[in-house]
N, C-alpha and C positions, 0 to 999 in steps of 0.2 A: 394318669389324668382322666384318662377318659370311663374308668372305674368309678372315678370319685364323679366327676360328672352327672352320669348315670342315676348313680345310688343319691344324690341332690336330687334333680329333679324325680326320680321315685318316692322321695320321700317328703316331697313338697306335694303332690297330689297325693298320698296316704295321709297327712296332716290334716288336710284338706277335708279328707271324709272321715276324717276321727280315726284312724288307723295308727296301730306304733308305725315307727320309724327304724329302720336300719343304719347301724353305723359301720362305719370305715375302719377297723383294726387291722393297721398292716405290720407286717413281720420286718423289721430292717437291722440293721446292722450286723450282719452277720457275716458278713463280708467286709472287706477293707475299702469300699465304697463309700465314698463321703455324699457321693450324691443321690445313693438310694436314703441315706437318713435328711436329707436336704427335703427331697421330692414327699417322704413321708410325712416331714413339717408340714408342708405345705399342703397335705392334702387329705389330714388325717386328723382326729378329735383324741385317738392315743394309738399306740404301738408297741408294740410284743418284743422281745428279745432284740436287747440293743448293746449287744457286748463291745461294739466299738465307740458307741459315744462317749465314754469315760476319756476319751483321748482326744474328741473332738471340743475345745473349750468353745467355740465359736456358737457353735451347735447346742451346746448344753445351754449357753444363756438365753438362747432363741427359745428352745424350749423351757427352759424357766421362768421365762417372759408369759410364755401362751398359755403355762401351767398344764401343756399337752401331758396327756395319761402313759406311763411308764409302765408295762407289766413285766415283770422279768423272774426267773428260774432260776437260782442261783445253782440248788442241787441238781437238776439236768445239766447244767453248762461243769459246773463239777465231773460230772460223769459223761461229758462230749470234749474231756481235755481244756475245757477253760475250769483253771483252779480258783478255789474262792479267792486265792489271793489278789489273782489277776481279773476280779468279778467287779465289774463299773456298778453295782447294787450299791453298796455303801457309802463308797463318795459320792453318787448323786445323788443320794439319802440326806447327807450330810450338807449339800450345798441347797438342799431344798426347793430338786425338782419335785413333783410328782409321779412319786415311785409306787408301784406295791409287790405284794409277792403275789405270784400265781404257780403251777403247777404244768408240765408241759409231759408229753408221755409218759404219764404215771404210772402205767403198767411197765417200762423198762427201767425206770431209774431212781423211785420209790418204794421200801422198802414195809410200810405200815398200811391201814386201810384207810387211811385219813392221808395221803400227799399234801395238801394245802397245810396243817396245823404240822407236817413234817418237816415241810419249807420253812415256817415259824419258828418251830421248836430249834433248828437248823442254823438259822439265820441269826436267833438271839443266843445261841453256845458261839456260835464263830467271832462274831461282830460285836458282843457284850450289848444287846440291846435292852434298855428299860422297858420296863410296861407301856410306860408313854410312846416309848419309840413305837412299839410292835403296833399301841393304839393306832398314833398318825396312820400308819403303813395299811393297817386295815381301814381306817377311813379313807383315805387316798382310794383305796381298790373298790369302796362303795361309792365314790365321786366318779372314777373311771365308768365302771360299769353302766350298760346301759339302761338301767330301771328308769321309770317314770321318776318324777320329782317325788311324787306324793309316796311313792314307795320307800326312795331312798331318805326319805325325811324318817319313815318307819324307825 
């Protein structure tokens, strides 16, 4: 809390003199902690690796409500013993949180010089994803991210 706090009002006087702003991207679910992915609802604009909210239904609609920003590694979590099968990427793909792919230690568990289009290429072999699908998922990840409007309108 007192993280998010902070980085508010820093980023309320950076607004102020025309300065970007900093957001809040917390790391949760990683743990069998229902209330670290609770507290990151709550005080976060999106969030990194959530390999337990696939099991939290409660959780999931709260954020599908908020349309809070989902980044998740499905090939690192592969390669840290969570198997795609047991990977919350795709059903909350499916149920139409906002998800995208991103990349996490790329130099241990990336295999190409490209990680991000490996995670892609990855993701639509495992899961049979359309063009469309892969579209959404990279716009979700340019909705997430923090660029200026005028950028991400680019």
């Amino acid at each position: 809390y007192y993280m998010w706090a902070n980085i508010y009002s820093l980023n309320y006087f950076r607004k102020i003199k025309g300065l970007n702003t900093f957001a809040l991207r917390l790391k949760g679910g990683e743990f069998e902690f229902t209330q670290q992915l609770a507290a990151c609802y709550l005080c976060t604009d999106s969030i990194s690796h959530v390999y337990r909210l696939g099991s939290r239904p409660t959780l999931q609609y709260l954020y599908y409500l908020s349309q809070i920003g989902i980044t998740m590694s499905p090939l690192t979590n592969n390669a840290r013993n969570y198997p795609y099968e047991t990977s919350a990427f795709y059903p909350l793909f499916c149920r139409g949180l906002n998800v995208s792919l991103s990349t996490d230690q790329p130099l241990l568990s990336h295999l190409t010089e490209s990680p991000l289009s490996e995670e892609y290429a990855i993701a639509a072999q495992i899961w049979k994803l359309k063009d469309i699908d892969l579209s959404e998922i990279a716009r979700n990840s340019v909705l997430i991210s923090t660029f200026d409007h005028e950028r991400k309108v680019e």
